[in-house]
N, C-alpha and C positions, 0 to 999 in steps of 0.2 A: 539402329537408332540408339544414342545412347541418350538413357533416363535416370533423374536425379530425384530421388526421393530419401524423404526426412520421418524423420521420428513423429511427425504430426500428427503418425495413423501407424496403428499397427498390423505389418502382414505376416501371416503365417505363411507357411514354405510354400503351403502349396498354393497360397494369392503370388507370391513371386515366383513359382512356377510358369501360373497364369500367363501374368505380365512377361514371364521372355519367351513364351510360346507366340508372343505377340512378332518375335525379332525384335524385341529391345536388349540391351548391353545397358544393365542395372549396379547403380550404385548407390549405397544409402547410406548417410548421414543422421545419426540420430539426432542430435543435437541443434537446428537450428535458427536457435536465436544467438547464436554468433558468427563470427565472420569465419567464414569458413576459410582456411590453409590447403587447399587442392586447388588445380589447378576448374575452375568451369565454364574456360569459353567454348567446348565442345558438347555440350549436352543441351540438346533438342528441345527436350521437354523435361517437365517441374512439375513433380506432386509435393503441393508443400501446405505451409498456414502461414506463418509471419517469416518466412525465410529472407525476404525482401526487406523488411525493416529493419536489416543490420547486413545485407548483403546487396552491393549495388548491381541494378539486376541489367546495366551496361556491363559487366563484365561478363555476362552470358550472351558471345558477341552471334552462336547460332541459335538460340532459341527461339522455337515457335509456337510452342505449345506450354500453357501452366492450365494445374487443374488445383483450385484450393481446396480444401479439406474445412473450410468453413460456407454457410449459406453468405455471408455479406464478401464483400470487395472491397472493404474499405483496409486493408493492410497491403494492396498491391500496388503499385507505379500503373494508374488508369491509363494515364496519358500516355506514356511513354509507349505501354503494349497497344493501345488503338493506331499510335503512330506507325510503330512498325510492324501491323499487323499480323501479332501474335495472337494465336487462338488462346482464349482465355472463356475458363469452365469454373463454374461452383458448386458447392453441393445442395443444389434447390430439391426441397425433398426429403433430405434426408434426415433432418431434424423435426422436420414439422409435426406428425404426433406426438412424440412425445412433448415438443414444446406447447402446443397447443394444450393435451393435458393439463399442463405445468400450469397455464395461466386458466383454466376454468379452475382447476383446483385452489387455487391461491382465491378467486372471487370467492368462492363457495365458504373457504376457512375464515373469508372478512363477513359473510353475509351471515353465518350461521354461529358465529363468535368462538370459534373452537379453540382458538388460544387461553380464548378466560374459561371456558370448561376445561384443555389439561389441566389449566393450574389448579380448579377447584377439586379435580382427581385426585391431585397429590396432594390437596390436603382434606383427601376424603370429606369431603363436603358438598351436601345434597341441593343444590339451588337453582331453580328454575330462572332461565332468563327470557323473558317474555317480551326483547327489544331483537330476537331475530329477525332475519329476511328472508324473502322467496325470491327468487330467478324468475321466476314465470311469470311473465308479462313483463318485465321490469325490460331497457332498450340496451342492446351493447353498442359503440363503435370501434368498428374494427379500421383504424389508420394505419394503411399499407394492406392491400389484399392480395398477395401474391399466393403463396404457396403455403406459407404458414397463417398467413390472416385468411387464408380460406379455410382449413382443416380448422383454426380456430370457430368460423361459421357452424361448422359444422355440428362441433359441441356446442356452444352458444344456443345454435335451434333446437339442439333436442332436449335443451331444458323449457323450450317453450318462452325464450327470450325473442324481442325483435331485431333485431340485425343489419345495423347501417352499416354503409361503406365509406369508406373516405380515402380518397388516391388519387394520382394525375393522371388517370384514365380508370373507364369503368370495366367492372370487372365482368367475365363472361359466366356469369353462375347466378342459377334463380335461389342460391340462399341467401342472399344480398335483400333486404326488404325496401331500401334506398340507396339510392347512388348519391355521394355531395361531393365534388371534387375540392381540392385545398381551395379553390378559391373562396368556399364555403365552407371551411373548416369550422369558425367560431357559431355558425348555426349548427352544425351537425355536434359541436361540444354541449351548446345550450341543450340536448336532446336527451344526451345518453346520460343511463346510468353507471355502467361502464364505460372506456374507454381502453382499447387495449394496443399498444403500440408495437405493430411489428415492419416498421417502415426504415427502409436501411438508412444505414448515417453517408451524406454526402455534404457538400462545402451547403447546398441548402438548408438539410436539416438539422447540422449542427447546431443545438439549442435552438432547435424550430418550436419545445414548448418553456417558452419564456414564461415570465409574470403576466403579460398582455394575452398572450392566449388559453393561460388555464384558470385566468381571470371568467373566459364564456365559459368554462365547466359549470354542468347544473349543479348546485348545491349538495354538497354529500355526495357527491360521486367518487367511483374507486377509480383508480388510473393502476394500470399494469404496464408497466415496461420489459417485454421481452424482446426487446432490439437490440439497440447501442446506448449505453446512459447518456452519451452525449447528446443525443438527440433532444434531453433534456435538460435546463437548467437549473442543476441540483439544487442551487439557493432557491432560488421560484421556487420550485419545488416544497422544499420544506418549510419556508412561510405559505405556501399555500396548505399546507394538513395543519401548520399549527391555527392559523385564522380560522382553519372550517371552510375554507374554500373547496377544500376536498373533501371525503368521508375517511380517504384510507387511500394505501397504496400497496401494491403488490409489485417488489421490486427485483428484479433478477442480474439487472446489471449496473453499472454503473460507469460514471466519467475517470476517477481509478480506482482500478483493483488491484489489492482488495480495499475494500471501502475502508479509508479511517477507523481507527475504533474511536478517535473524538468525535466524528460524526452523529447529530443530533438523533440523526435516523433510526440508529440503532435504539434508541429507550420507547421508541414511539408504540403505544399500542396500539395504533390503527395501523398500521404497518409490519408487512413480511417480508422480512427480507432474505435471500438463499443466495448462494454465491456461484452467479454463472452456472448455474446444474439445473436449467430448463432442458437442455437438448438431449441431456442424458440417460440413452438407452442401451439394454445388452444387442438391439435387433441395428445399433447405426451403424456397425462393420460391414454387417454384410449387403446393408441398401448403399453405403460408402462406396465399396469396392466396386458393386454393382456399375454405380453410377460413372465411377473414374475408366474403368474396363471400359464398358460401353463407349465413350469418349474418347480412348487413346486408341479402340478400334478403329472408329469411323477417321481419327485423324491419320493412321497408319494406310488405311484404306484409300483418303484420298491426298497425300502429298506428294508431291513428284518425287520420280523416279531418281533413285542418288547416284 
């Protein structure tokens, strides 16, 4: 079978070992965000990230299999692979601690005001701030409980937070303290003190949190986006921290990257902003490889006979 992999992931010799021990006929392309000059209507299957979004993926006239190297799907041709029923894999999982990490940390750094204590470091200067916060007892919601809004639960409880859910089905886990489906989004906002978003961008969610819905955010609430920015409507957005509508935001992504530097967002002090480096761990190679192996197994195992 021959297999097309990109620079999206790095494999040592002996993970392409792995992979042709499988009987694949391996070829790789580092570079993926251009239009590739090789010929690719013969290659089966696609380990890639945005290889599709400069490559039209009608000219991979066998392909049956793509495995992304990201948790979302929103950089693939959906429709076209459900049509012609191409197996189509992500990496669910593979990010999720540390991204989870990434957004308890980021509450804890608004809650506990750790930005205006470095600064006060650096100018060695002794001053107690006596407008901190506690996590415990205080309400998170967590909108999208897949795989990362559940590990995100995870941490959330063991600081002794309560822990709502919000998605279009309910989730199968007792660390959930309420279930509200979207159609109760705006009570499930009026609730939390948190809100953490890790719900994927699809033609729905695109700017799902407008002006009208972080309008029900409770008062002083912190919002985390560790999804898609687009999911949010950046302007909404930033009049809503300037009004007070919000308390703060913990920001990881954005509608483009890299975010402006004329962007308001960046002087804001209730706001953290880090540039896409939630996911980021030394341990996502080898749960990656894991994950895709796995995958190209089972599909090597069950495709017909050539």
């Amino acid at each position: 079978m021959k297999l097309l992999l990109t620079g999206a992931f790095s494999y040592s010799a002996a993970q392409l070992e792995t992979l042709r021990a499988l009987g694949t006929e391996i070829t790789f392309v580092q570079d993926e965000r251009v239009e590739l000059n090789i010929d690719v209507s013969d290659f089966e299957a696609v380990v890639c990230n945005g290889l599709f979004l400069q490559n039209d993926i009608t000219r991979f006239q066998k392909l049956r299999f793509v495995q992304v190297t990201s948790a979302g799907l929103d950089r693939v041709p959906l429709s076209y692979i459900q049509e012609n029923g191409i197996a189509l894999y992500n990496a669910r999982g593979v990010y999720s601690a540390p991204m989870a990490e990434w957004a308890l940390g980021g509450v804890l750094a608004l809650y506990k005001h750790f930005n205006a204590f470095s600064e006060k470091q650096k100018q060695h200067t002794w001053e107690k701030d006596r407008t901190v916060r506690e996590l415990a007892g205080d309400t998170v919601l967590l909108v999208g409980c897949g795989s990362v809004g559940t590990e995100c639960a995870v941490r959330f409880k063991a600081f002794g937070m309560q822990v709502l859910a919000a998605d279009i089905q309910k989730p199968q886990s007792d660390l959930f303290d309420a279930y509200y489906p979207m159609s109760e989004i705006e009570t499930a906002l009026s609730l939390a003190d948190v809100v953490v978003l890790t719900l994927p961008l699809t033609a729905q969610t695109r700017h799902y949190f407008d002006a009208q819905r972080l309008s029900h955010c409770k008062n002083g609430a912190i919002l985390v986006n560790i999804a898609r920015g687009a999911v949010v409507k950046e302007k909404d957005l930033t009049d809503a921290l300037v009004n007070g509508t919000l308390g703060g935001a913990v920001l990881d992504v954005f509608a483009d990257e890299p975010l402006p530097k004329d962007s308001p967002l960046w002087d804001m002090e209730n706001v953290l902003i880090t540039p896409h480096n939630s996911f980021v761990s030394p341990k996502n190679n080898e749960r990656l490889f894991r994950v895709m192996y796995q995958n190209l197994e089972r599909y090597m195992k069950e495709r017909p006979a050539q």
